[in-house]
MDAnalysis code that builds the backbone (N, CA, C; Angstrom):
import MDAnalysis as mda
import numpy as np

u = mda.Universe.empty(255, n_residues=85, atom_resindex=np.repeat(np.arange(85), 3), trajectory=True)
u.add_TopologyAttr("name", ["N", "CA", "C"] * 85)
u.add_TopologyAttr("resid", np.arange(1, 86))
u.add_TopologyAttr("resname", ["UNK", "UNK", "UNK", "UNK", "UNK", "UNK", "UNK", "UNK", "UNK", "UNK", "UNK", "UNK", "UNK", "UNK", "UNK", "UNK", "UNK", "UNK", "UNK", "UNK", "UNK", "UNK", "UNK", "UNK", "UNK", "UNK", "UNK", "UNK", "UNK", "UNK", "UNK", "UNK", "UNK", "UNK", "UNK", "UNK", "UNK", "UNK", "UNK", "UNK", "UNK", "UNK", "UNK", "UNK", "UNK", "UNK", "UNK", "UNK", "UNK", "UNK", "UNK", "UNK", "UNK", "UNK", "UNK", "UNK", "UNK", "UNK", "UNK", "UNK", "UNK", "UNK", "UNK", "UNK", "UNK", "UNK", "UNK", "UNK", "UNK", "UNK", "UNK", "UNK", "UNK", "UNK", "UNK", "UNK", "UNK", "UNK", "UNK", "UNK", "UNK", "UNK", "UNK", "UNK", "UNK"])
u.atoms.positions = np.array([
    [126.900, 55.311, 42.398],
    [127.592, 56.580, 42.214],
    [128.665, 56.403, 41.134],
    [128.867, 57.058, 40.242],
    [129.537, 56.811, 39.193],
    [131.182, 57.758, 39.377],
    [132.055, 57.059, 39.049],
    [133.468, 57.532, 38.767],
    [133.681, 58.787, 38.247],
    [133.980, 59.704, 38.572],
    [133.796, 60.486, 37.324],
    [135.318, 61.174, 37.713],
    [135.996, 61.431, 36.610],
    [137.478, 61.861, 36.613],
    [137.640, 63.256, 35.733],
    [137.904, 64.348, 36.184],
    [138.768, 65.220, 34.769],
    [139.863, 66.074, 35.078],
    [140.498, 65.578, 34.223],
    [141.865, 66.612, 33.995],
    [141.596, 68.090, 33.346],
    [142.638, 68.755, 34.259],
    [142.101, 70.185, 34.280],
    [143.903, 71.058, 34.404],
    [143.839, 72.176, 34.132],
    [144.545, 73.400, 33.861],
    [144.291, 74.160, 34.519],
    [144.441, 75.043, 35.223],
    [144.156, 76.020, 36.547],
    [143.454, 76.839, 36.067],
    [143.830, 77.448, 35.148],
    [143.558, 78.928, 34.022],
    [142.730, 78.412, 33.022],
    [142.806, 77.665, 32.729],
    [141.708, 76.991, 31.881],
    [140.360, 77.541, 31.497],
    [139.529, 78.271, 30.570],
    [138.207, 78.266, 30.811],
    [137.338, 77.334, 30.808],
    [137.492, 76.632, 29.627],
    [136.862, 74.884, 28.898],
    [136.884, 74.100, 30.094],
    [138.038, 73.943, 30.876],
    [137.828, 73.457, 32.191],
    [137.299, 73.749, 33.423],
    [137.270, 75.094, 33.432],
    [136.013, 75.776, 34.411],
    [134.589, 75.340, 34.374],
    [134.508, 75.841, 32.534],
    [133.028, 75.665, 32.238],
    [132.674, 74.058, 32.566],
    [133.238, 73.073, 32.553],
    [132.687, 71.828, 32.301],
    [132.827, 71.213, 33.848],
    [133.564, 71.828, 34.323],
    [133.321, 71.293, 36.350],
    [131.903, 72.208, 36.923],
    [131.595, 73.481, 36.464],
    [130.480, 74.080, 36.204],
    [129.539, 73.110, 36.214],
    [129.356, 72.564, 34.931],
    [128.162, 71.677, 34.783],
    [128.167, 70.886, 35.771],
    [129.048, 69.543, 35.967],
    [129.172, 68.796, 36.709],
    [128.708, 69.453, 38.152],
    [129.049, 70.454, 38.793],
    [128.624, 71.412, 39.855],
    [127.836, 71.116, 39.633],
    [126.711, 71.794, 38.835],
    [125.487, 72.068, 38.650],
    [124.361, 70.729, 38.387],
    [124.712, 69.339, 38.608],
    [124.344, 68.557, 38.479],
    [124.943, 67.656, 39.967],
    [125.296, 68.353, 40.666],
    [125.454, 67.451, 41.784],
    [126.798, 66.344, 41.931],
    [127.327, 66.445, 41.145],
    [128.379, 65.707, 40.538],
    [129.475, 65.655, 41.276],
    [129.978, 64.488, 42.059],
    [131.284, 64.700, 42.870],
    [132.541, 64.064, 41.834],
    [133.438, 64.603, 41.707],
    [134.362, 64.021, 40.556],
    [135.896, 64.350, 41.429],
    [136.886, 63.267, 40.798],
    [138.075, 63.453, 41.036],
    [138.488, 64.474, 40.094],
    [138.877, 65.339, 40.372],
    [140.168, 66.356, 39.137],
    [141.563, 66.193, 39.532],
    [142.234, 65.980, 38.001],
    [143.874, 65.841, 38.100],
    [144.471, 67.170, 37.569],
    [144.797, 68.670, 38.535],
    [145.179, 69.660, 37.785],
    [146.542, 69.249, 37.390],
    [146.980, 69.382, 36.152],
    [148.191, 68.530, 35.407],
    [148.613, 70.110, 34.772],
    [148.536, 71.228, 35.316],
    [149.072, 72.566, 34.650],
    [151.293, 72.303, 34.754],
    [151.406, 72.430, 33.391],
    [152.552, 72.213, 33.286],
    [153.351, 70.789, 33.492],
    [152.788, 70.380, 33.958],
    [152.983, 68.297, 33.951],
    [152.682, 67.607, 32.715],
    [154.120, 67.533, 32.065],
    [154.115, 66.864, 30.535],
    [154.260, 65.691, 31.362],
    [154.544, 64.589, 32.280],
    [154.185, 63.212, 32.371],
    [152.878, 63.224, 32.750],
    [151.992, 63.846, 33.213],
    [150.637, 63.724, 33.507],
    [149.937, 63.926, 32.429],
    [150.360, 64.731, 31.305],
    [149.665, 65.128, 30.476],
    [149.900, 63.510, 29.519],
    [151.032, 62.996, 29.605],
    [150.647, 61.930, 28.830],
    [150.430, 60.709, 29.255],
    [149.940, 60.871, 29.931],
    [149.364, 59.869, 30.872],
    [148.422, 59.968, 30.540],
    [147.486, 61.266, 30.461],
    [146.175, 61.434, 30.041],
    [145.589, 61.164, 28.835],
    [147.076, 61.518, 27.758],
    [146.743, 61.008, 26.325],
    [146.573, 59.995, 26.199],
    [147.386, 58.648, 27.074],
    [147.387, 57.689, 26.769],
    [146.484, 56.587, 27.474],
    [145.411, 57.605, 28.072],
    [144.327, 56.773, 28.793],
    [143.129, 57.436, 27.789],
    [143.144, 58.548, 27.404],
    [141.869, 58.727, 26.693],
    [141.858, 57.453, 25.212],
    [140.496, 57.903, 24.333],
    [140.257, 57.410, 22.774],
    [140.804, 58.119, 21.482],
    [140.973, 58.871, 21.893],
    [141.087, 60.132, 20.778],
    [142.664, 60.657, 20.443],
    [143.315, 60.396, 21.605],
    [144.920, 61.264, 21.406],
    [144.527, 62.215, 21.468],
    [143.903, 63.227, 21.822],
    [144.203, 64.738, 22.346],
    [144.379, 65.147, 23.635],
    [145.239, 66.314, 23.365],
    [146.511, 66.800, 24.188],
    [145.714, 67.664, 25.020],
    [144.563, 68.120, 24.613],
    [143.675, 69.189, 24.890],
    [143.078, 68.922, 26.767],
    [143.047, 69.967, 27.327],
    [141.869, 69.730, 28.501],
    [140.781, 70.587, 28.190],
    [139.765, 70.320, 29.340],
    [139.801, 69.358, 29.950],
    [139.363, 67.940, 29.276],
    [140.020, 66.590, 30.001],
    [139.387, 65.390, 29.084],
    [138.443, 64.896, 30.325],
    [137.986, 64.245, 30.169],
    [136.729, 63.782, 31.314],
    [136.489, 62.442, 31.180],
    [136.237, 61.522, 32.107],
    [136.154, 60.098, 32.341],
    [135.494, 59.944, 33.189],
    [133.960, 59.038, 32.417],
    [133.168, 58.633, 33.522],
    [133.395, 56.867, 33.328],
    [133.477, 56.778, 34.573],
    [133.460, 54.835, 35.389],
    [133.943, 54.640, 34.101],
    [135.481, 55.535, 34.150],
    [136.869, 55.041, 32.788],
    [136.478, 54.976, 31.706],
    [135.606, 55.100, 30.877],
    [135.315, 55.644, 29.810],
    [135.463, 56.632, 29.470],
    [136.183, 56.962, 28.004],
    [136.657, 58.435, 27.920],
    [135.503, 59.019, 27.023],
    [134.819, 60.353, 27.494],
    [133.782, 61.381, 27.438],
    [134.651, 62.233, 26.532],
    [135.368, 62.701, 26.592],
    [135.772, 63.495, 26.009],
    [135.709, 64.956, 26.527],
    [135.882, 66.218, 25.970],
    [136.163, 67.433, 26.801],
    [134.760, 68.627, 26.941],
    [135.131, 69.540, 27.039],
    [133.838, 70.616, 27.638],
    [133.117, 70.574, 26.658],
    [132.900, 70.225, 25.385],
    [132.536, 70.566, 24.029],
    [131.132, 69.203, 24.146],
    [132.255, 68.099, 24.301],
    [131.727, 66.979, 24.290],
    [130.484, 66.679, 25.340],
    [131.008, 67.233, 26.925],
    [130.012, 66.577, 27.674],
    [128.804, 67.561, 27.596],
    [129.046, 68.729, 27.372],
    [127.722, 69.864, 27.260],
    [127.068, 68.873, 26.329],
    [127.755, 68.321, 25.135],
    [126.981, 68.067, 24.047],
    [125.828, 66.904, 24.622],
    [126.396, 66.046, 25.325],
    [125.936, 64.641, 25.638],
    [124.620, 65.191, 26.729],
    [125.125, 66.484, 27.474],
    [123.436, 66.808, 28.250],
    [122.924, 67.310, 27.410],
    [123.000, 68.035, 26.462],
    [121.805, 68.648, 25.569],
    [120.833, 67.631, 25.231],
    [121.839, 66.502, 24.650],
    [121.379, 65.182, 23.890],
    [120.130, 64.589, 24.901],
    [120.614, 64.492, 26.052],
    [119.855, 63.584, 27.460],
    [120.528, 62.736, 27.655],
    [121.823, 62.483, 27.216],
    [122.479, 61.203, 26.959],
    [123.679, 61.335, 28.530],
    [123.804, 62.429, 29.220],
    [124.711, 62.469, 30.020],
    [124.347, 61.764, 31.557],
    [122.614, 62.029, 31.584],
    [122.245, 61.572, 33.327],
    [122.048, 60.465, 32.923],
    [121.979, 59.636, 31.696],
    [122.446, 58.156, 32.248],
    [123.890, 57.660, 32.673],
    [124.689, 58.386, 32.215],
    [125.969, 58.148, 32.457],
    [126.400, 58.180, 34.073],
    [125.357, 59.158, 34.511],
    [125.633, 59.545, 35.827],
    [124.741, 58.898, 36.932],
    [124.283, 57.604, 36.091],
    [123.205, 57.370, 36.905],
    [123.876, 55.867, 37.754],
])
């Protein structure tokens, strides 16, 4: 069973849409809602690859995935159910 982590914004859509997927794939994940938490938020910067401030960011078994843009991208690819495997 794989780790799977994302930081999220309450109001968020990008973060809706991408726990969506994960939903929709069976996916049990930790979420850190960090709405208005500038120490959480950089906490988050400073665990992702990239430095962005942006949510949602997503981490599978601590590897940083990157956000809603990114992981849609990685299932289109086929590249995401290994991640989850």
């Amino acid at each position: 069973m794989p780790k799977v982590e994302i930081y999220t914004w309450s109001t968020c859509p990008f973060c809706i849409k991408a726990k969506q997927l994960l939903d929709r794939k069976g996916v049990k994940y930790t979420e850190y809602e960090i709405s208005g938490d500038e120490a959480a938020r950089s906490a988050m910067v400073a665990r992702g690859s990239d430095g962005k401030r942006s949510v949602p960011q997503i981490f599978i078994n601590d590897v940083h995935i990157g956000g809603c843009d990114a992981i849609h991208a990685l299932d289109r690819q086929g590249k995401l159910e290994p991640l989850l495997a």
